[in-house]
C-alpha positions as CSV (number, residue, x, y, z in Angstrom):
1,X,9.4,-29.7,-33.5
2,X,8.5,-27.2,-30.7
3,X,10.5,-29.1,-28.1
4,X,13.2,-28.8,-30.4
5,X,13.1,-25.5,-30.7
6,X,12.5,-24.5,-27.0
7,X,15.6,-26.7,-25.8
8,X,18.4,-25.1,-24.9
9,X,21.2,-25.0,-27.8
10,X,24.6,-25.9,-27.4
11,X,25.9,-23.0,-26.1
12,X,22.2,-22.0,-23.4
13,X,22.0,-23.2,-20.3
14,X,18.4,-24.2,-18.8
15,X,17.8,-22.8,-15.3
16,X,15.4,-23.6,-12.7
17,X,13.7,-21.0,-10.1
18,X,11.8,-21.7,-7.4
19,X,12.2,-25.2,-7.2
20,X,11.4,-26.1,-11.0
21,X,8.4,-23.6,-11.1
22,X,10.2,-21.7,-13.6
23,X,12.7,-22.6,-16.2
24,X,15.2,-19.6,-18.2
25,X,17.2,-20.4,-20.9
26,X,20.5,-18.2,-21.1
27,X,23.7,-18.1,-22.8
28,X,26.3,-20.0,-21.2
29,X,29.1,-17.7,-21.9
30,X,26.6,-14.2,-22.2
31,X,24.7,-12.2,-20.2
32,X,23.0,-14.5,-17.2
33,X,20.2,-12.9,-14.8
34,X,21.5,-12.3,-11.2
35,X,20.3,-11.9,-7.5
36,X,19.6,-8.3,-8.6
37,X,16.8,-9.4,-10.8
38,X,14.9,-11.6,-9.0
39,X,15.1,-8.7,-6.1
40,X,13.6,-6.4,-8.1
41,X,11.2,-8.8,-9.3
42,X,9.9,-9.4,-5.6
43,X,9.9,-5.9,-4.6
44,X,7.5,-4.5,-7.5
45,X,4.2,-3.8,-6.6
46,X,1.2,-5.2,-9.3
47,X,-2.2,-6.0,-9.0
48,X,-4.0,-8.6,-10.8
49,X,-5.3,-7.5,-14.4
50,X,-2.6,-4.4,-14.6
51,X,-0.3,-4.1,-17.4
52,X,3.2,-4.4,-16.7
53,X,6.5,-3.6,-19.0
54,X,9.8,-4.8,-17.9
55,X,12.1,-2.3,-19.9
56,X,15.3,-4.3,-20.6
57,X,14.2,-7.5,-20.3
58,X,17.1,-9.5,-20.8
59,X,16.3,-13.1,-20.7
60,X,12.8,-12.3,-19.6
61,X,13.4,-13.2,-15.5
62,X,12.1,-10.4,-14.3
63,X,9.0,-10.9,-16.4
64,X,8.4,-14.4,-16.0
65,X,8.4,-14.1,-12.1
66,X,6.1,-11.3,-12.0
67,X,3.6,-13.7,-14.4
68,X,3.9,-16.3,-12.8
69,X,2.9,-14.9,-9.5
70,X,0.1,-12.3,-10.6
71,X,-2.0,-15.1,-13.0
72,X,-4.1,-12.6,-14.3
73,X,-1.4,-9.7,-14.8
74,X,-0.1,-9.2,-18.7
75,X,3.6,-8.4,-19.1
76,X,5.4,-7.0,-22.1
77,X,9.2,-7.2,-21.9
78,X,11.2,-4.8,-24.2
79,X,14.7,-5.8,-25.3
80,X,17.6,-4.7,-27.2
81,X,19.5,-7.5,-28.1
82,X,18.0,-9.9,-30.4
83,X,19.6,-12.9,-29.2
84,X,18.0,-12.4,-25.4
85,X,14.6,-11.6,-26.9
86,X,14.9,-14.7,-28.8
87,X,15.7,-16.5,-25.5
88,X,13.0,-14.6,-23.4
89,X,9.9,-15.8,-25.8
90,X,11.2,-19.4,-25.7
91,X,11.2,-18.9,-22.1
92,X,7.7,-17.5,-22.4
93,X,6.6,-20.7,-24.6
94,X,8.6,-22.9,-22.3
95,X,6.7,-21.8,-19.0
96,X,3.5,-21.5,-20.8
97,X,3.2,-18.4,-20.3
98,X,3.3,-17.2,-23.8
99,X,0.1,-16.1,-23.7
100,X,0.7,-13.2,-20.9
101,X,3.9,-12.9,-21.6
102,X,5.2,-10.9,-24.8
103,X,8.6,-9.9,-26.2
104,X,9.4,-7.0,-28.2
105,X,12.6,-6.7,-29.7
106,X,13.7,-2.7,-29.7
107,X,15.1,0.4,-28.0
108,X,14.0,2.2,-25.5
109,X,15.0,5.5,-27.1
110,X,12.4,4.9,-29.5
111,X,9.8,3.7,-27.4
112,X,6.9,5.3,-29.1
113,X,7.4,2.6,-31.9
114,X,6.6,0.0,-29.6
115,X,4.3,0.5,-27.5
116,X,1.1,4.0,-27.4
117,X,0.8,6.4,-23.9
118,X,-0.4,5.6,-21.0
119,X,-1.2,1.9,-22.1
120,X,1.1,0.5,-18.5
121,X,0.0,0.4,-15.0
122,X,3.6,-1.0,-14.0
123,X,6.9,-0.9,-15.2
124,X,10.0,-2.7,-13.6
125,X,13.7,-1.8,-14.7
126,X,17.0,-3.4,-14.4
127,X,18.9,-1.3,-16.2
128,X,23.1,-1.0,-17.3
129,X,24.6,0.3,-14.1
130,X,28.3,1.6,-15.2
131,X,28.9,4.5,-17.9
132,X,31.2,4.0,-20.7
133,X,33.9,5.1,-19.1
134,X,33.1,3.0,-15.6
135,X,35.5,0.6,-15.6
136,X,36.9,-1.9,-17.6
137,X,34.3,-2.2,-21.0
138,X,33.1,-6.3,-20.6
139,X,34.6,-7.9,-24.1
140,X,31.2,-10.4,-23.7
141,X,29.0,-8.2,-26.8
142,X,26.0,-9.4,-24.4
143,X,27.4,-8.7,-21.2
144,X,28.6,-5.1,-22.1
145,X,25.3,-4.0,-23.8
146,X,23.6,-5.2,-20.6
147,X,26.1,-3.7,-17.8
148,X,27.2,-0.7,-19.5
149,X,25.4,2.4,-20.9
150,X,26.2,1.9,-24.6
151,X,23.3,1.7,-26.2
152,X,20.8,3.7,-23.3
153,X,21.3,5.5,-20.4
154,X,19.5,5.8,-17.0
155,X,17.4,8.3,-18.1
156,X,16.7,6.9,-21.2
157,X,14.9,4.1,-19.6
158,X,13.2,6.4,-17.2
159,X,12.1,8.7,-19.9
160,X,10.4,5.3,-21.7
161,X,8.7,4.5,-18.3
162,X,6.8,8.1,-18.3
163,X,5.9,7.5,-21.6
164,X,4.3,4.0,-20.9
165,X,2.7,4.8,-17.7
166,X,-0.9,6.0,-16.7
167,X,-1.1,8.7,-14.3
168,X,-0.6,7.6,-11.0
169,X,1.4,4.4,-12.5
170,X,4.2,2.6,-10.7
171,X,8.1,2.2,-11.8
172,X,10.4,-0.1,-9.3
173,X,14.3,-0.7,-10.7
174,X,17.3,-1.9,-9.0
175,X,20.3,-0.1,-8.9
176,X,24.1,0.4,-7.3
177,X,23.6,1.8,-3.6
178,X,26.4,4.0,-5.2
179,X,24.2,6.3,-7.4
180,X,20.8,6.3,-5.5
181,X,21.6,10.4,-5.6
182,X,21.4,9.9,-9.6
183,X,18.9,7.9,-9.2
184,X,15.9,9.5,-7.3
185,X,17.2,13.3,-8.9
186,X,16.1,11.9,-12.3
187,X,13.2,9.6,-11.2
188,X,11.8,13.4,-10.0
189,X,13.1,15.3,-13.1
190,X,10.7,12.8,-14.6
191,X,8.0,13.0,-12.7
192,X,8.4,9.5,-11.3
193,X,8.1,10.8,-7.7
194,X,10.1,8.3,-5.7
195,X,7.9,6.9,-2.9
196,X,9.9,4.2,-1.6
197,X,13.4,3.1,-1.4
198,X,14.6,-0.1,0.3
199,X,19.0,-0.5,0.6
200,X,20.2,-3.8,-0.1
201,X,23.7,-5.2,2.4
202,X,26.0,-8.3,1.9
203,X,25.9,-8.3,5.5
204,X,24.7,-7.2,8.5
205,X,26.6,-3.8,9.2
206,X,28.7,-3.4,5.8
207,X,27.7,-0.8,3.2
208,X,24.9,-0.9,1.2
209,X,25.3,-2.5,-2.4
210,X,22.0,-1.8,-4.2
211,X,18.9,0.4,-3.9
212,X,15.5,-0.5,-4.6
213,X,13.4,2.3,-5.5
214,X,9.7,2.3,-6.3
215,X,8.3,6.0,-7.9
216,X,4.5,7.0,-9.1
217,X,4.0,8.9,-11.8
218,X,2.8,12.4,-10.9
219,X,2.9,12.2,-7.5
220,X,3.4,14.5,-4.7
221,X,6.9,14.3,-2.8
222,X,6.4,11.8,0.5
223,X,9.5,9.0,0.4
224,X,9.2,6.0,2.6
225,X,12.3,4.4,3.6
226,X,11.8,0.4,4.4
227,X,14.0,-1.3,6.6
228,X,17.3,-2.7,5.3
229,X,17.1,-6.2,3.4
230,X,20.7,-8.0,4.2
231,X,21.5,-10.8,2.0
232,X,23.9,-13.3,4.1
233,X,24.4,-13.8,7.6
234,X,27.6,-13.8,9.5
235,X,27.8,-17.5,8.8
236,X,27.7,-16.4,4.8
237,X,24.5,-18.3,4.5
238,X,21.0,-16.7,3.4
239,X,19.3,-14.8,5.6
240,X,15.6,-16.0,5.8
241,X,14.2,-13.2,3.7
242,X,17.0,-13.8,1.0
243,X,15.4,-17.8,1.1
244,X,12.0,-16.7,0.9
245,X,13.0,-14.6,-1.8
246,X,14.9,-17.4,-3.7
247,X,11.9,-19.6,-3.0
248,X,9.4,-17.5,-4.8
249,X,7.3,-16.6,-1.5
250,X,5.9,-13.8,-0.1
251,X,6.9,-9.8,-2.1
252,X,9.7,-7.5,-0.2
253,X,6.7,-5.1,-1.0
254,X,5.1,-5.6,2.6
């Protein structure tokens, strides 16, 4: 009955990481985890026996990884959508990781439901990168929850993270190179003093796509900025960093 009930359905997909050391079931046709997930999962900072939340958890990637790398570290993943929280706990039980990892279905608007002050040395953060009125709304229900901010913003999710951390916590997210500025002003309006920001290329010499930012909660203003991480060479293969990093070895965080 439990293997049953952890196999993928008709319309999942079941999808290895790290050569096989991690399996995610996803929707086929849905929402489905991308390179910006597994970046953020490798640049968050945790030590063993910390509490982590991964605030939009989607499918549970980012909070799998982080697991399965730390084995002493506890994650709670919150989600929206009850059809990816579904997915993430069978992902949990499927990994065997059930036991460090938990799902909460809910908002992060109403965080204090969920979860008392304080109780997180670490939260991680993917969250919806376009407004409402960025671009062409996705028709995909799970795709346009996930990508757009319909049902929370930026600083809704930021606002949860200040709630959840202890002083002197940690928050790392991912987010379009495009609206770092919006980024790091709220991360301070929050007192999530940014500390260290890392810019994410293709290629070697075009723009920057993404940001990874990491902030501490109540800290005082001092912002290192890492060297850039380029995903393909000119060849359009993986750079070395961008294997390790699809290998499951060593953190962006050094």
């Amino acid at each position: 009955m439990a293997k049953q009930i952890l196999a993928p359905a008709r319309r999942e997909t079941l999808d290895a990481l790290f050569r096989d050391r991690l399996s995610i079931i996803q929707s086929k046709k849905g929402y489905r985890f991308s390179i910006d997930a597994l970046l953020l999962a490798h640049f968050a900072t945790a030590r063993g026996g910390e509490r982590v939340v991964d605030l939009g958890t989607g499918n549970g990637v980012v909070a799998l990884i982080l697991a399965s790398r730390y084995p002493s570290l506890k994650v709670a993943g919150l989600e929206i959508q009850e059809e990816m929280a579904r997915r993430a706990v069978r992902s949990a039980a499927l990994n065997r990781l059930g036991h460090r990892v938990s799902i909460v279905q809910g908002d992060v608007r109403e965080i204090e439901q969920f979860f008392p002050a304080g109780s997180f040395d670490v939260a991680v953060c993917n969250p919806p990168y376009r407004g409402v009125t960025s671009g062409r709304i996705n028709p995909d229900p799970e795709k346009r929850v996930a990508r757009h901010e319909i049902k929370a913003r930026l600083r809704d999710f930021l606002r949860a993270a200040a709630y959840l951390l202890r002083s002197g916590g940690k928050i790392a997210l991912v987010y379009p190179a495009t609206r770092m500025v919006d980024l790091l002003q709220a991360m301070r309006e929050e007192e999530l003093e940014p500390k260290r920001v890392r810019l994410v290329h293709s290629f070697e010499g075009s723009g920057a796509a993404l940001v990874l930012a990491e902030g501490v909660k109540g800290a005082s203003s001092e912002l290192k900025i890492m060297p850039a991480l380029i995903v393909y060479t000119k060849e359009r293969k993986y750079t070395s960093e961008m294997s390790a990093v699809l290998a499951g070895r060593p953190s962006l965080s050094c």
